[in-house]
Phi, psi and omega in degrees: 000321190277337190256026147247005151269327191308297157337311171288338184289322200250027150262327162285346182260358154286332169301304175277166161290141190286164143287339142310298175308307175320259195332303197284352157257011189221060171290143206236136172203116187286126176211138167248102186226163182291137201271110171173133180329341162321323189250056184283328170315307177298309194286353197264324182289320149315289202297318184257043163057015197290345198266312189301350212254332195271337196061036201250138177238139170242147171232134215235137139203186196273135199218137196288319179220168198270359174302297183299017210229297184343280172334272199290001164307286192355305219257045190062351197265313161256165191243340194198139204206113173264125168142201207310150133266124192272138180297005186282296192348283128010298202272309191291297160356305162289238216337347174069043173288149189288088162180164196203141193301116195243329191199117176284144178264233211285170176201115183325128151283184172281147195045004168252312234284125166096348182008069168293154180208143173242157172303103206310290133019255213287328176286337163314305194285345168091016176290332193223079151334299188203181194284356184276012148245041184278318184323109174092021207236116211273128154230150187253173164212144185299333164212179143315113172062068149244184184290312185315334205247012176256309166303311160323315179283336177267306126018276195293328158323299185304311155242055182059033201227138182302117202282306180290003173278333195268144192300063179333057215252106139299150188212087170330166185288331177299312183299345198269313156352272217292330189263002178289288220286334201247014182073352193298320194241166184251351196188162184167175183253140160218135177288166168287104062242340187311306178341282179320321172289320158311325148262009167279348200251354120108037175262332151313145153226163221234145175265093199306314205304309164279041198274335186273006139332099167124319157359109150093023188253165183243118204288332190217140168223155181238112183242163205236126153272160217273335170301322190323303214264054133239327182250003169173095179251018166266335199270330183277316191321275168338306161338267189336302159303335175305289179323287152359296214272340154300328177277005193268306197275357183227076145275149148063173167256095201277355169279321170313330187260128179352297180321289193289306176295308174316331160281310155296002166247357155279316191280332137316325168078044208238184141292147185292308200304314153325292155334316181264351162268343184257141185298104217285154178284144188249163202232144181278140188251034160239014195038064176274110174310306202278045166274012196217032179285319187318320195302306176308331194262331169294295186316303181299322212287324187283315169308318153332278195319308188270011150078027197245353201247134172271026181209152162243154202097192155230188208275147163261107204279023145250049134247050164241294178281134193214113173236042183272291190303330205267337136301335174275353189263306182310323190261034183252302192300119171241000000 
């Protein structure tokens, strides 16, 4: 009786996990991003347990620009930061803070890009056509040195019109909703689903003449503080193969399946009916970061013109850029 207890005790304890063994298979990884179809990788790899499968628990929130984000990767505090490169990035980048660009995300398509939107009002009445009546005009862009005021700069680019003349208002994505409905702004940026939403809610209108500004830029980045990938680099790893295996799952038009448009607006706080209308952004389906250095360097090039960057020349993207994981993760990924 006792050496067949004794047996059980010690099968249960080769049998359970150790508290080492736990942790190392339960990583806790902070992460912050901006509300928008951009991460459509991320939301789909939350819904189908691809981050629980990693043995990744995430603490997650919402951040108005990927700017707010910097610091604390810098300093440790957050381990992931989804969204824009910002000219602070860029700045912080030169300063030599600890993070680094890892995986590319969402990338403007055709007839959604840039998604200019004018105040519905004023394009009915034919006061705002194309951005070549911005001039005198409140526009909004979601922050100072974001991807909206880099679409704005081409834009202005497209028709000769001096860019620091135009009347600028950062505006979050959310506020910009509320100031369409309320005349404060005449013109402005919104990602999909907002975009959509803003015109289903008929206060929007979308500038057709320039909806094709932008076509093929990329929009979204997924950056690492350097602690992270240094300090649980299995977790950081993991991340990745999640991700990897969601953008696998946002092919094609992948806002059409029930499934997927349902999850993202629950997760999002958004209408499903949005979701499943707006036209989706396309994901590289390794998130290869590096096919888009050119891109980064047009951007820095637009931070420079505004006098937004605290160095001259240009940034060297090997201390910026790292596509060394998001490739060991994609060729993992079957």
């Amino acid at each position: 009786m006792l050496k067949r207890c004794a047996a059980a005790l010690l099968l249960a304890g080769l049998c359970a996990p150790t508290q080492a063994q736990t942790q190392a298979r339960d990583q806790t990884v902070t992460v912050q991003l901006v509300r928008s179809i951009a991460q459509a990788p991320y939301y789909i790899a939350v819904d189908k347990g691809y981050f629980a499968q990693e043995g990744i628990k995430l603490q997650s929130g919402i951040e108005r620009s990927a700017l707010d984000t910097i610091a604390p990767m810098a300093s440790g505090q957050l381990d992931v930061g989804i969204g824009a490169a910002t000219a602070g990035f860029f700045n912080a980048a030169h300063q030599g803070f600890d993070l680094r660009v890892v995986a590319a995300m969402g990338v403007q398509g055709p007839v959604m890009a840039t998604q200019p939107l004018i105040r519905k009002a004023l394009w009915d009445a034919g006061t705002i056509r194309s951005a070549k009546d911005f001039p005198g005009h409140r526009i909004a862009i979601n922050a100072p040195g974001d991807i909206t005021e880099y679409f704005l700069t081409l834009m202005a680019r497209k028709y000769h019109l001096n860019f620091k003349a135009l009347n600028v208002v950062p505006l979050g994505f959310a506020q910009q909703f509320v100031a369409f409905k309320n005349g404060a702004i005449d013109a402005g940026f919104l990602p999909e689903p907002l975009s959509t939403t803003a015109r289903m809610a008929g206060v929007a209108a979308l500038d057709s003449a320039d909806d094709g500004v932008g076509t093929g830029t990329i929009t979204t980045f997924v950056f690492f503080g350097t602690k992270f990938m240094r300090e649980q680099p299995k977790a950081a790893l993991g991340f990745l193969r999640a991700l990897v295996r969601g953008a696998r799952d946002a092919q094609g038009a992948y806002l059409k399946d029930p499934a997927i448009a349902a999850s993202i607006a629950e997760q999002t706080d958004l209408k499903v009916a949005a979701i499943e209308n707006a036209t989706p952004y396309a994901i590289d389906p390794n998130l290869d970061i590096a096919k888009f250095e050119g891109q980064l360097r047009d951007q820095e090039t637009v931070h420079h013109e505004h006098g937004e960057l605290n160095y001259q020349g240009q940034l060297s993207f090997a201390n910026v850029i790292d596509a060394s994981l998001v490739h060991q993760a994609a060729a993992g990924v079957k």
